[in-house]
C-alpha positions in Angstrom: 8.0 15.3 -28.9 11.3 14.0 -27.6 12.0 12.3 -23.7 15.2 10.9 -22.8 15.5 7.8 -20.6 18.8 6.5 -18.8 19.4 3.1 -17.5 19.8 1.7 -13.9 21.9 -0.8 -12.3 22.2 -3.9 -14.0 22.9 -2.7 -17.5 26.4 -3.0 -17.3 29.0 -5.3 -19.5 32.8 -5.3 -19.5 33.8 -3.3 -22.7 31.2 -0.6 -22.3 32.2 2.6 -23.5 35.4 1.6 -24.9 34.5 2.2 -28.6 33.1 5.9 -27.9 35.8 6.6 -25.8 38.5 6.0 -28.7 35.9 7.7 -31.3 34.3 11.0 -30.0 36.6 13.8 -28.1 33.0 14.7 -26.2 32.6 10.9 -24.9 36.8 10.7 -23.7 36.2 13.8 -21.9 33.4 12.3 -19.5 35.4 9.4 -18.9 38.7 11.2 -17.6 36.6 13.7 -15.7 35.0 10.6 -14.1 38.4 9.2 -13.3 39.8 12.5 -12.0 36.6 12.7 -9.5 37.0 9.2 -8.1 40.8 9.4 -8.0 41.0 5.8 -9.7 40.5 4.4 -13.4 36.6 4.0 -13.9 37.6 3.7 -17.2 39.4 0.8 -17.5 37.0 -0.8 -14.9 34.5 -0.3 -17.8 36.7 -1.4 -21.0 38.7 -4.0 -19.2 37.0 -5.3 -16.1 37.4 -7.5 -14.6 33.6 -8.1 -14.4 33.8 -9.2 -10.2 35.0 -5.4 -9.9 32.4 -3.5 -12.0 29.8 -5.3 -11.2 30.3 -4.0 -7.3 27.4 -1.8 -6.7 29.8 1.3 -5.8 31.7 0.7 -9.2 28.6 -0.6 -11.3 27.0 3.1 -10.5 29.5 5.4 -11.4 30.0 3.3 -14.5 26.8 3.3 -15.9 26.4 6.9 -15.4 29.6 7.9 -16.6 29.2 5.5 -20.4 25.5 6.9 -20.2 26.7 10.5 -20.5 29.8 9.6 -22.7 27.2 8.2 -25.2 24.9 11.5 -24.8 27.8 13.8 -25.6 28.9 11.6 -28.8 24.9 12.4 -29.9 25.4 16.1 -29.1 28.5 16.1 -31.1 26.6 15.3 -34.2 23.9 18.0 -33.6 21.6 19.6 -30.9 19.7 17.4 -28.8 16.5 19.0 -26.8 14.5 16.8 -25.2 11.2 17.8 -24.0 11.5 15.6 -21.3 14.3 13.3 -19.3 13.9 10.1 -16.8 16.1 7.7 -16.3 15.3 4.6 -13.5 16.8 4.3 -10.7 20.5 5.2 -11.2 19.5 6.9 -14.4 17.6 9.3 -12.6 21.1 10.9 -12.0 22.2 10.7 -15.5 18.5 12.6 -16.5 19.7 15.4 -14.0 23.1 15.9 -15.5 21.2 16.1 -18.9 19.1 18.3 -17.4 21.8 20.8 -16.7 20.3 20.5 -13.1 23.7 18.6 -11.8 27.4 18.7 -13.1 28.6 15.5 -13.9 31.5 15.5 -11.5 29.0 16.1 -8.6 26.9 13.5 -9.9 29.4 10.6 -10.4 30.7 11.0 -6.8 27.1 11.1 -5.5 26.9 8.0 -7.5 29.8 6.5 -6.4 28.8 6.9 -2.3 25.1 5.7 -3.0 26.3 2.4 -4.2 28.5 2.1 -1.1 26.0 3.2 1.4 23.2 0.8 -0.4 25.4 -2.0 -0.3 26.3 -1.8 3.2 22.9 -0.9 4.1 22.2 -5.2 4.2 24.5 -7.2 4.6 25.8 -8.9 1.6 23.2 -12.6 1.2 20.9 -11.5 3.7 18.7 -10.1 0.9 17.1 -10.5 -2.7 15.2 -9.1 -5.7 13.1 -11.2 -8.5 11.1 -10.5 -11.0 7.8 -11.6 -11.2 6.6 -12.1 -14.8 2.7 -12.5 -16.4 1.1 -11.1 -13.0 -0.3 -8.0 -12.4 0.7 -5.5 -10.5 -2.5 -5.6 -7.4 -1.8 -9.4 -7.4 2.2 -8.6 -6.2 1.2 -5.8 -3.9 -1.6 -8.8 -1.8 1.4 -11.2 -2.0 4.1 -9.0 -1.0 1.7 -7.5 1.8 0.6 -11.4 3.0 4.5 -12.5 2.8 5.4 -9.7 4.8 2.7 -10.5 7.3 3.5 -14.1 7.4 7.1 -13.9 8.2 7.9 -10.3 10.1 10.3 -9.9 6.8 10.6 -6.8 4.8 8.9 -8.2 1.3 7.6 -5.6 -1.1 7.6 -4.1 -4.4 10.6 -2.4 -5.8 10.2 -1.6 -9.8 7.5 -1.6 -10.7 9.0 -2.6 -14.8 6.0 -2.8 -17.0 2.4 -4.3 -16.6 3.0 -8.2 -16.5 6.2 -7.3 -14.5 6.8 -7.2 -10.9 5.8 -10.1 -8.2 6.1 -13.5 -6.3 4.2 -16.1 -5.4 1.5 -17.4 -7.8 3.6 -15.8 -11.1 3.8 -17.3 -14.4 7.6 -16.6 -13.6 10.0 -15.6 -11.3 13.6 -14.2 -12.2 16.2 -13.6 -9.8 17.7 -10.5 -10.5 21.8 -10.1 -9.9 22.2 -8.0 -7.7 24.1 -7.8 -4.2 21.5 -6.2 -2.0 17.6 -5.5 -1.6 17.1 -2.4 -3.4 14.2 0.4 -3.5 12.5 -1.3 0.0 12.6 0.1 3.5 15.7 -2.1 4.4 17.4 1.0 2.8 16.3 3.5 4.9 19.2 3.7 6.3 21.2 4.3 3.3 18.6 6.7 2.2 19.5 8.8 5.2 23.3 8.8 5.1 22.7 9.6 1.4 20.7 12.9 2.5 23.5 14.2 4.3 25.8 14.0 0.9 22.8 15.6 -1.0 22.6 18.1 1.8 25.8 19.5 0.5 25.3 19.3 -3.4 23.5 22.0 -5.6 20.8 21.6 -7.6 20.3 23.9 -10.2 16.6 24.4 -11.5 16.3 21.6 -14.8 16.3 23.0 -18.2 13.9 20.5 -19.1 11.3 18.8 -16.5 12.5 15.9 -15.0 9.8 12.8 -14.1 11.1 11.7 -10.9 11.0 7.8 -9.9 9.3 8.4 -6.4 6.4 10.9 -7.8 6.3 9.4 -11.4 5.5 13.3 -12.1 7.3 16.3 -13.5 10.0 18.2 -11.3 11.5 21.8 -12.7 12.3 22.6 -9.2 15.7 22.4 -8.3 15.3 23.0 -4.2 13.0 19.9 -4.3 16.0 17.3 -5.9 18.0 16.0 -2.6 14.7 15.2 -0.7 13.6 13.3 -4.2 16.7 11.2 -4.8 17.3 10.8 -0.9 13.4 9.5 -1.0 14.1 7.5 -4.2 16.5 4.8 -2.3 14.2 3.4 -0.2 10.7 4.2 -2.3 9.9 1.7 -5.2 10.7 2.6 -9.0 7.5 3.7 -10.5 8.7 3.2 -14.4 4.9 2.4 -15.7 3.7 5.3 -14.4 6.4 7.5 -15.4 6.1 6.6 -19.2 2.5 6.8 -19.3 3.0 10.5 -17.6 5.0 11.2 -20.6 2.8 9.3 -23.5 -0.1 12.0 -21.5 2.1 14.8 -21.7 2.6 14.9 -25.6 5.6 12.5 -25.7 6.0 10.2 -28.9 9.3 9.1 -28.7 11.6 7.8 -26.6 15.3 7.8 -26.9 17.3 5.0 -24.4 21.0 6.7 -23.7 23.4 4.1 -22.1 24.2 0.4 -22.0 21.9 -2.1 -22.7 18.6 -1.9 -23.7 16.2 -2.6 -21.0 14.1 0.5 -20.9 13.5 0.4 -24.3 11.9 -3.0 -24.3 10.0 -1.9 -21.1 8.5 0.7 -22.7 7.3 -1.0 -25.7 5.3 -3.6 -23.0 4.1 -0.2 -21.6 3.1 1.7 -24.6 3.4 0.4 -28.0 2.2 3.3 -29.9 5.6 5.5 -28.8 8.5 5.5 -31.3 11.6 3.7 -29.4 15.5 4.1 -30.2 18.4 3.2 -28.3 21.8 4.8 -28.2 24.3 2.1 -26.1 27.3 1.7 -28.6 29.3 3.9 -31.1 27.5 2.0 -33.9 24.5 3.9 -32.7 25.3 6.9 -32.5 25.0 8.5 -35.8 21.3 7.0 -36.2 20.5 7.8 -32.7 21.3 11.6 -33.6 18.8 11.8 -36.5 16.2 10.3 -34.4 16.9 12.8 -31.2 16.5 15.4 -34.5 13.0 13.8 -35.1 14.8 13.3 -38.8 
């Protein structure tokens, strides 16, 4: 049983795209329809940079999404691809609801686009952080993040919660500062999260073709009416990845198929659950072997 998964912010890389975009009529589509919607040239934001512009959080987005879904339609251009389940973290929770049927890419990359900006202005730029805490478990973060908070009067909590050795602070193995311009997935997006609602207000879900498991319930939705309050929830709620691939590992899933740049969900999951089959899909080179393995072949 097939589950697609769709990267987040952070995956990003000047040149992304570029080769699937020249190759596969499918994968140029996405991209103009992206440019159209924006009224500017995502596209040569993602094949040219320069890398101070894409990696803005209201370009990064829209970029990421749109190459994600460019590389999905290449795959469905070879043959069929039916997932029994989608996810994607974070940001790739929109891609998993345009491969879901549940949202039309144009709706979804302008969404995008105006998340990024209201996340980003949600804190002002320095005045916030994210790390990753590596080799500590997860209950060990939570008492830290809770004392922290305590201690100073400062927002300081979990965001993503990765894979088991991966999430904390104090008393880690290791921390990693992650690059990114503001504090996402805490409550110092709230704000964001509610300017956000009013954009989703307006948007129409349809009801996924294939369940969705959502970052904030790390559950199955096939409930279109219940999306907006989900991704408006999402911005402000941490990233439950662990639980969301052990939902689908319970639910029958044995492999996993990454669609979009880079490859950090695919190494995630394989810190999460070994015994599922992994493949990625992030270049043209991959796209033809990425095919056969959506085929179960």
């Amino acid at each position: 049983m097939l589950a697609l998964l769709f990267p987040g912010q952070g995956s990003h890389e000047v040149g992304m795209g570029r080769d699937v975009f020249e190759a596969s009529p499918a994968a140029r589509e996405i991209f103009q329809t992206a440019d159209a919607a924006l009224g500017y040239s995502l596209s040569q934001l993602c094949f040219e940079g320069p890398e101070d512009a894409l990696v803005r959080t209201e370009v990064q987005q829209p970029a990421i999404l749109t190459t994600s879904i460019a590389l999905l339609r290449a795959i469905e251009e070879r043959g069929p691809v039916e997932p029994a389940f989608v996810a994607g973290h974070s940001l790739g929770e929109y891609s998993a609801l345009v491969a879901s049927g549940a949202l039309p890419f144009d709706d979804a990359v302008r969404l995008v686009q105006t998340r990024g900006r209201f996340m980003q202005e949600a804190v002002p730029e320095g005045r916030g952080a994210m790390a990753a805490v590596i080799g500590t478990e997860r209950e060990v973060v939570e008492r830290c993040c809770a004392e922290a908070a305590a201690a100073t009067g400062q927002v300081v909590s979990p965001a993503n919660y990765n894979s088991p050795p991966q999430t904390v602070i104090a008393g880690a193995k290791r921390t990693v500062p992650l690059p990114v311009s503001a504090p996402f997935h805490c409550q110092l997006m709230v704000r964001a999260a509610e300017k956000l609602a009013l954009e989703l207000a307006g948007t129409r879900f349809a009801d996924p073709v294939c369940p969705i498991v959502t970052n904030v319930e790390a559950t199955t939705n096939t409930d279109g009416s219940r999306i907006a309050a989900l991704l408006e929830q999402q911005v402000s709620a941490p990233v439950r990845f662990v639980e969301m691939v052990q939902h689908l590992a319970q639910r029958g899933v044995t492999r996993v198929l990454e669609v979009g740049p880079g490859r950090v969900l695919t190494g995630l999951v394989r810190r999460i659950d070994r015994d599922l089959e992994r493949g990625n899909c992030s270049t043209l080179d991959e796209v033809g072997e990425a095919a056969v393995f959506a085929a179960g072949s």
